[in-house]
C-alpha positions in Angstrom: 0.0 0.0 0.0 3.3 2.4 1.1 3.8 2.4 -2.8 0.9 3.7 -4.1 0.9 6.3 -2.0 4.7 7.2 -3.1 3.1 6.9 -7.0 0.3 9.7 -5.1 2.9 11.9 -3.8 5.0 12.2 -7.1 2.1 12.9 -9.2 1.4 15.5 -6.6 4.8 17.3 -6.5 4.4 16.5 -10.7 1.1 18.5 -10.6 2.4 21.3 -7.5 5.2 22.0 -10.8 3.0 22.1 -13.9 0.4 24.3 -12.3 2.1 26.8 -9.5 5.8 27.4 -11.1 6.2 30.0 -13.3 9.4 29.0 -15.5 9.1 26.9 -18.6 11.7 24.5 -17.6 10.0 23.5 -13.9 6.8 23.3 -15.7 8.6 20.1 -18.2 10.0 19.0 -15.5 6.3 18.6 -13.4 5.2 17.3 -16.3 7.5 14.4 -16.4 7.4 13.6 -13.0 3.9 12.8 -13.0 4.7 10.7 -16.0 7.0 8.8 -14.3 4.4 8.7 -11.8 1.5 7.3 -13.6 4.2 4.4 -14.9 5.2 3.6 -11.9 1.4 2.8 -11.0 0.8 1.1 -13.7 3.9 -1.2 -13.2 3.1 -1.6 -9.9 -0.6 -2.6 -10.9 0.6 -5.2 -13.0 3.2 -6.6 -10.8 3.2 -10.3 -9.3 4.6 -11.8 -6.5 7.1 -15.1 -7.4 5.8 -14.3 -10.9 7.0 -16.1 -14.2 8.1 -14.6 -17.4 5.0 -14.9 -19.6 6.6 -17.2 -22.5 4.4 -21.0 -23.0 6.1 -23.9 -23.7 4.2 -27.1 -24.3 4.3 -28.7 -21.1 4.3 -26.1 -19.0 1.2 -24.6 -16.5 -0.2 -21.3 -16.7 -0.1 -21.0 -13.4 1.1 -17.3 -11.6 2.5 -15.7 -14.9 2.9 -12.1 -14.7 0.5 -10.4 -17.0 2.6 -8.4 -19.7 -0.1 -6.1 -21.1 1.2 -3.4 -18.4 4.6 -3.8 -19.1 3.9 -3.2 -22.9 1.9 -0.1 -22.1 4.1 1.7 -19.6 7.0 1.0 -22.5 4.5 2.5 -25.4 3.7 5.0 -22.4 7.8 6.0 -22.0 8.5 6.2 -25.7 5.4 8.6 -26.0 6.3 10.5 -23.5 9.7 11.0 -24.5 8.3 12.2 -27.6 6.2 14.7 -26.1 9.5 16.0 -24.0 11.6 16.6 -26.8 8.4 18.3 -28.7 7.8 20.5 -25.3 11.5 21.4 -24.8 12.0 22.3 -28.4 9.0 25.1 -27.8 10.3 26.4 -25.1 13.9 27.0 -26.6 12.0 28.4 -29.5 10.1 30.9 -26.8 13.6 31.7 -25.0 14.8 32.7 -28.3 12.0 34.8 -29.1 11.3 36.8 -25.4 14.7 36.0 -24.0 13.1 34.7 -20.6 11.4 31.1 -19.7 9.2 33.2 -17.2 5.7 32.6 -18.2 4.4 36.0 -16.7 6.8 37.7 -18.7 6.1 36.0 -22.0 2.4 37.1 -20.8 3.4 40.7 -20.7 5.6 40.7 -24.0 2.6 39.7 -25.9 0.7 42.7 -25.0 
């Protein structure tokens, strides 16, 4: 139960970033701690005690195999995201080159 809660608290401090910082760079950075966050609870959704690989052979039970369809979403999930990270941090260099500052309320006031 102690690590679900630890998945709560990081989304948390990932959402505390994204919506009360005002720099570009903290608000990627919340962003991919709750992420990381939501991956970890997936993982740990999925995850089996004394649990087997989930590869069949012929003669083999199908008893307490770990279920892989978690494992292949948190890796879709990571890829995605990592995506999305170098998308974000490509706008925000492009918005540092344009106002010279990562400070949202600035940008705010530069646009008029």
């Amino acid at each position: 139960m102690g690590v679900y809660i630890l998945c709560l608290v990081l989304f948390s401090v990932g959402l505390y970033c994204m919506l009360r910082k005002r720099n570009i760079i903290k608000i990627i950075i919340g962003l991919i701690i709750a992420e990381y966050a939501v991956n970890l609870f997936i993982v740990l959704l999925g995850y089996r005690m004394e649990g087997r690989a989930p590869i069949y052979a012929a003669n083999q039970e199908i008893l307490n195999m770990v279920d892989p369809l978690p494992q292949a979403l948190v890796l879709t999930s990571i890829v995605i995201g990592l995506a999305i990270t170098a998308l974000v941090v490509g706008i925000a260099m492009r918005i540092y080159e344009r106002y010279g500052t990562f400070d949202i309320t600035r940008i705010n006031k530069l646009k008029g």
